[in-house]
Each structure stands twice: as C-alpha cells, then as structure tokens.
C-alpha positions, -999 to 999 in steps of 0.1 A, spaced: -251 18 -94 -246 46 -67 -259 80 -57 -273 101 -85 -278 127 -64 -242 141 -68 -218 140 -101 -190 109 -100 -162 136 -90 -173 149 -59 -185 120 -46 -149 103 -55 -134 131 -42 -147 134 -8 -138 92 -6 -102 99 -19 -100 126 12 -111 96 40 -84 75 24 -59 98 27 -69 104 64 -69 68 70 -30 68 56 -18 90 78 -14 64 106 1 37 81 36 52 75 42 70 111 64 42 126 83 45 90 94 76 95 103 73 133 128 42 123 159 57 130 150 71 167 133 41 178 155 14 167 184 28 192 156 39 217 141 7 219 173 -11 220 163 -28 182 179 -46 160 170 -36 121 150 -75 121 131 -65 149 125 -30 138 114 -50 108 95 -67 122 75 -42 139 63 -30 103 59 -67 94 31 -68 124 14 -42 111 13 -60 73 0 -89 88 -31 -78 108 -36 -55 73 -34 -94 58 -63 -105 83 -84 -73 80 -81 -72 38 -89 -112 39 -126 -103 64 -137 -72 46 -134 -90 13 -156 -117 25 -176 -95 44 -183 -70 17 -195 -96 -5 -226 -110 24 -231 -73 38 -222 -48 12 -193 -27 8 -203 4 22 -217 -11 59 -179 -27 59 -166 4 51 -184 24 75 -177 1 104 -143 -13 103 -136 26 99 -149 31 135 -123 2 145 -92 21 129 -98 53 148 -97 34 183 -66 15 172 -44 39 158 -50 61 191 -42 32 209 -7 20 193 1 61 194 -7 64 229 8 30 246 37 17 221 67 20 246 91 -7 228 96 -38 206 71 -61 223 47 -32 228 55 -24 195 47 -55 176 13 -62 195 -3 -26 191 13 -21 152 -3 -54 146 -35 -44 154 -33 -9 143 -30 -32 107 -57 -51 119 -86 -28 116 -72 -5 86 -80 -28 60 -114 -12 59 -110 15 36 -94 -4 8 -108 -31 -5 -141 -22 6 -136 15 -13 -121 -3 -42 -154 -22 -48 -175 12 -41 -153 25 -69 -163 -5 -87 -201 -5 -87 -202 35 -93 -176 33 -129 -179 15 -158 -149 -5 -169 -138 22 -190 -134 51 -164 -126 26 -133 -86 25 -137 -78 64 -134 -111 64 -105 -92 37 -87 -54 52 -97 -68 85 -82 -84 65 -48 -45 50 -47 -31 80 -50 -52 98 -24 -36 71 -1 4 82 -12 -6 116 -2 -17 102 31 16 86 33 37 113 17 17 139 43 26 111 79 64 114 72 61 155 63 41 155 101 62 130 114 94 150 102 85 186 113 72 179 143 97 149 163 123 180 172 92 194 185 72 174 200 88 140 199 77 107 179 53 102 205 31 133 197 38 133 162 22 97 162 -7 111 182 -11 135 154 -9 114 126 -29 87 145 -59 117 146 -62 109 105 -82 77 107 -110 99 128 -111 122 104 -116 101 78 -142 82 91 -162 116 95 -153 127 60 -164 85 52 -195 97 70 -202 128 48 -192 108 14 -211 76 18 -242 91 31 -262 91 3 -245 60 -15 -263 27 -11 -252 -4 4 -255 -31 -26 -253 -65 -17 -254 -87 -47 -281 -113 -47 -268 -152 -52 -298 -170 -70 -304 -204 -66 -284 -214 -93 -250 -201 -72 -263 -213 -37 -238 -241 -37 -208 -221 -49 -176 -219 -30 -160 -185 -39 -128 -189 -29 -128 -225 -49 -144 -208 -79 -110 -175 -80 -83 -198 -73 -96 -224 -108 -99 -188 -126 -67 -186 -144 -71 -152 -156 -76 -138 -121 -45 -157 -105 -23 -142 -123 -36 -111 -125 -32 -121 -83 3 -137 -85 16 -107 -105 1 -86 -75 18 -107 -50 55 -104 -63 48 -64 -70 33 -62 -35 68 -77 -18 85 -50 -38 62 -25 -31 56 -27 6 89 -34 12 100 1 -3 74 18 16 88 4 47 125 12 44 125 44 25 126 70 51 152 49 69 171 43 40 170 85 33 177 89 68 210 67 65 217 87 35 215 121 48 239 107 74 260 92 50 271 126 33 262 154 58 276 135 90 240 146 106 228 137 141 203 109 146 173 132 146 182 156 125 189 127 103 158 115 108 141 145 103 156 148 74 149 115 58 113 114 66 111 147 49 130 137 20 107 103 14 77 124 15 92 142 -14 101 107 -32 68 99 -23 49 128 -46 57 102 -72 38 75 -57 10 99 -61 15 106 -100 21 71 -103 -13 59 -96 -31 85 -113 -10 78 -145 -12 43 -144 -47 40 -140 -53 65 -170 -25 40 -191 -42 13 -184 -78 24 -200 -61 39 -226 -33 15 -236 -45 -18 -217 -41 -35 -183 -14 -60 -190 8 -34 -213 5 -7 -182 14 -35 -156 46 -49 -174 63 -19 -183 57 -4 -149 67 -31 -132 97 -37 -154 110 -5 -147 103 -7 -109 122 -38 -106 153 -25 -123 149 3 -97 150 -14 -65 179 -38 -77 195 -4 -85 189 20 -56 209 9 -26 242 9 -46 235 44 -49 231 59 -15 264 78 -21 248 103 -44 237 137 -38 206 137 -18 189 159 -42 195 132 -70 188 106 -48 153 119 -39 145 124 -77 155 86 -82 134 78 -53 107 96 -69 106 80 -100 111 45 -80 80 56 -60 62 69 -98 65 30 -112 63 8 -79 32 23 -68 23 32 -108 1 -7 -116 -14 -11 -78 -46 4 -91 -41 -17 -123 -38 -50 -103 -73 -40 -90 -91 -26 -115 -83 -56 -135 -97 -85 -109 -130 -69 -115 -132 -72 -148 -122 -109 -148 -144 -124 -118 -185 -121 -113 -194 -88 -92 -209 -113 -67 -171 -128 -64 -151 -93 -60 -146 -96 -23 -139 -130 -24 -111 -122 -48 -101 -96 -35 -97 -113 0 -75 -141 -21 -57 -117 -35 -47 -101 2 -38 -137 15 -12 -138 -11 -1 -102 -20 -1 -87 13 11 -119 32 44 -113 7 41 -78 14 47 -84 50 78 -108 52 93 -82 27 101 -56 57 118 -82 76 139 -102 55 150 -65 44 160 -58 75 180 -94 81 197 -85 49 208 -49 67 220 -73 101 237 -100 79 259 -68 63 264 -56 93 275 -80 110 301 -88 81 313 -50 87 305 -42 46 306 -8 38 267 7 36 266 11 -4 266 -31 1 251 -28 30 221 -6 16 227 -23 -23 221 -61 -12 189 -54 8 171 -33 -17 178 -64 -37 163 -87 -19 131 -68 -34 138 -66 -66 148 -101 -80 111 -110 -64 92 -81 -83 109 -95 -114 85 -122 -114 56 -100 -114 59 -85 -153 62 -125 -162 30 -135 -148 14 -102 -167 28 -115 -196 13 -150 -193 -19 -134 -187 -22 -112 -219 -12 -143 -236 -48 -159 -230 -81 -149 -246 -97 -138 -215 -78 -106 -208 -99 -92 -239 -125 -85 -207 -100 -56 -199 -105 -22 -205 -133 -24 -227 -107 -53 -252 -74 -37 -246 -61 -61 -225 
C-alpha cells in the first residue's frame, strides 16, 4: 500500500521530519524544571504533576486516534489532529503563568499531540512489509528523540536570553512546522480505511485485543517499559540540572541551562536507540531485542540516581547509554502489535495499548517527584535523594522483560519478524 510515486526513503524521511517538529513542544516544560518550580512557588509533586497533565491528555488523544484511524483512515487523523497541536502548543507557550495554569494548558497541549504517533506508526505500517517495518518505525522513533534532544538544546541556549517564556514560544512553533512538512509528505499518500465485511460487522475490537494473549503482553511489557521510559524523559534535565549544581555550585539558571543542554546530549542516545533496535529486532527477533534492552534499561535506572556525584562528563555518557536501551524496544513494542492483530484492529490496539502504557507513563512523573518531597522532607543527602526516586522506575520496568519472556514462550510470536520471534 502507499504512494508509488516516490521511493520508501524519502517519503519516510519527510514523515520522520514532521515528527520531529511535533517533539519539540513535548520536552520544553522538561527543561524549564528547575526555574519554574521556585517561580511558580512548586513543590517537585506538583511540578510533577504538571508533566503528568500533559501524559494524560497524550493518554486521551493516543486512545481517539487509534479508534479513529481504524473508521477514518490514518492519514485524515493524522492530518487533522495535527492542525489541533499547532493551536495548543501556542496556546500553553503563550498563557501558562503557574501551577494551575500550568496543569490545564500542559494537559491539553498532551491532548491534541497524540496525532502524529499512532496514526504515523500505522502509515508506517501499511507502506513496509514486516521485514523492513522495525528499523522504518525505530527511525520514525528516533526522529521524535531528535525533536526532544533539539527542545532542551533551544530551551537551554535561549532561557538566559530570552527567558522560558520565549524559548517555549520557539519550541511551541515545531508542531506548525510539522504539520506543513505533514502536508508536503502525506500529499500523495492515500487514506486506507480497511473494509469490515459482513462476517466482522458484529465484532467488538477492543473485546477481540484484550482475549489476544499474544498482543497483551506484547501491551503489558509496553506498559511497565512506558513507566520507566516516560518517567526518565521527564526528570532527566532536572536531574542533570541538580547535578551540575551538585559539583560546580552553579546558579539556578545557569544550572539549568546547563542540564537541559547536558540531557540533550544524553538524549543522542535515545536517537541510536531506536534506530538500532528496530534493525535488532528484524534481524535477531522481536522478543530477543525487547528483553535484553529492557534488561539493561532497568538495571540503569535502579542505578543512576546513586550516581549523581560523578563527573558530569561521565554522568552524561551513562545517561546516554540509559537513553540508548530505554528508548532502544519502543519501536519494537510497536512494530510487534502489528504483526500479532488483523490490520482492521491496529488502531484499536494501539488505542488499548495507550490506555495502559501511557496511563503508567503518566503517574510515573509524579510519584517520581513524591519520592524527591518524601527525601526531602527527611533531609537525606541528594545521592538518596536522587538514588530512591530513579528507583521507583526501575523495579516497575523490571516487569517488562518478564512479560517478553512469557510471550516468546507461545507459538504465536513466530508471526514476528518474518518467524524470528
């Protein structure tokens, strides 16, 4: 399926560039953390929180566009709820003024962003057969880590300059561009809606994924990475920012500053891990790709706050190769629930999938930060401090390399990457 007017690479590549675009707005508040806890008189629960918002309403939009996609086709969702995350992001940049503000406008900023995931991930794949569709989707994934990698660089150099305030103006300009470069990459790809024949009128799709096995657990491992992995994503550039403080006695800004630039370093990894484990994955097999990546990603966040004392060079590398495996089996979690549900089910699954993994995702950031105020209020040292929260995500992502391993226990993950499991 797709446009055969242009080869597979350009057209990916001109998607991969909207997604990054998109990005740019989903890290911004990250980065401005450690200025606009004090300024908005926060503590780290309800900065916490804030992100939390925003995970939620990207809950709600992954769970519509998934159903959505699956009446009204994938690239009209796309196209539309694209629209919707320009006029947010503006929005949130122009009018958040403190935690209440905050909450509501991050919220909805998550609302409408959901658009130009799921949706692109079923674009991906209808256009590539199951054999090229992990390193097309790791690449998709990846394009999104440089979005996120490219927010905190923005969000970094230009605060002392500008102040959070303008460098979330700039960053919140990336969903317009890439609904334009959506626009330009779309415009000659069709919308496919798959048929339901008489035979499937009375199916219930959301009944039909959650009596799949196969694709629960695909969906459960998803949902324990997902707490790990949004959770990182949220806390990083603070926890950088509290590191660079740590051992150069910085100011708050420059801190800042610092940190955001730092996790945009840390976050390169992100990038190679997506790629790499999308290209694993076809090569080795789904459930082999997702367990040692997730393995190793797990051992990393129970390992990471104990050393904030380290140089900051090593630290960033650590954070790097954190970034590499967390972020390394996303595009394996979905490249693998299309292979294991009917095409006429993706969104459906996909929307299941969002209910779970992202609903996980979003407490993550929160009870993160009510580990930081419970420390803190017991006056522990941060290497505890910093140590005991980033484990509060990694004894949950431990579960997610058990469920992978219950899955390449049954026959059906055989339907992976052409038998490879």
């Amino acid at each position: 399926m797709g446009d055969t007017s242009r080869g597979d690479g350009a057209w990916l590549l001109w998607l991969c560039a909207s997604r990054t675009s998109f990005a740019l707005i989903f890290t911004a508040y990250s980065a401005a953390i450690p200025l606009l806890k004090p300024e908005w008189g926060m503590s780290a629960g309800q900065t916490g929180m804030i992100q939390s918002a925003w995970h939620f309403g990207y809950l709600f939009s992954l769970v519509a566009v998934g159903f959505l996609a699956d009446r009204y086709g994938a690239k009209r969702v796309f196209l539309a709820s694209s629209i919707a995350a320009s006029i947010s992001a503006m929005i949130f940049a122009l009018f958040a003024e403190n935690f209440a503000s905050g909450v509501i406008l991050y919220g909805l900023t998550g609302l409408f962003s959901g658009g130009s995931y799921t949706p692109g991930l079923t674009l991906i794949a209808e256009r590539f057969q199951s054999g090229r569709r992990g390193r097309a989707m790791g690449f998709y994934l990846a394009a999104a880590a440089a979005g996120y990698a490219l927010a905190l660089v923005l969000t970094g150099v230009l605060t002392p300059l500008i102040g959070w305030r303008g460098a979330f103006i700039v960053n919140a300009a990336g969903p317009v561009l890439g609904t334009l470069l959506a626009l330009h990459a779309l415009r000659g790809t069709p919308n496919v809606v798959h048929p339901r024949g008489a035979e499937h009128a009375a199916e219930k799709p959301v009944g039909m994924i959650l009596a799949n096995k196969p694709a629960m657990l695909v969906t459960w491992a998803y949902t324990f990475h997902s707490w790990e992995m949004l959770g990182m994503k949220a806390w990083m550039p603070a926890f950088l920012s509290a590191a660079a403080a740590y051992s150069t006695g910085s100011s708050a800004t420059a801190a800042a500053s610092l940190g955001a630039g730092l996790a945009a370093i840390a976050y390169i990894g992100s990038m190679g891990g997506s790629v790499t484990g999308g290209w694993l994955s076809d090569r080795m097999g789904r459930t082999w790709t997702m367990m040692v990546l997730a393995t190793v990603s797990a051992g990393c966040s129970l390992a990471l706050g104990w050393l904030i004392g380290l140089p900051l060079w090593l630290l960033v590398v650590i954070c790097a190769f954190y970034s590499f495996t967390a972020v390394g089996d996303s595009s394996v979690f979905s490249t693998a629930i299309t292979e294991l549900v009917p095409p006429r089910h993706i969104g459906a699954a996909y929307s299941v999938r969002s209910v779970l993994g992202f609903g996980a995702g979003a407490v993550a950031p929160w009870v993160f930060g009510l580990v930081l105020d419970a420390a803190g209020a017991a006056e522990a040292s941060p290497v505890v401090t910093w140590g005991l929260a980033w484990c509060s995500l990694g004894v949950i992502a431990l579960l997610s390399p058990v469920a992978t391993w219950r899955l390449r226990q049954l026959p059906e993950s055989r339907q992976m990457a052409n038998g490879k499991r």
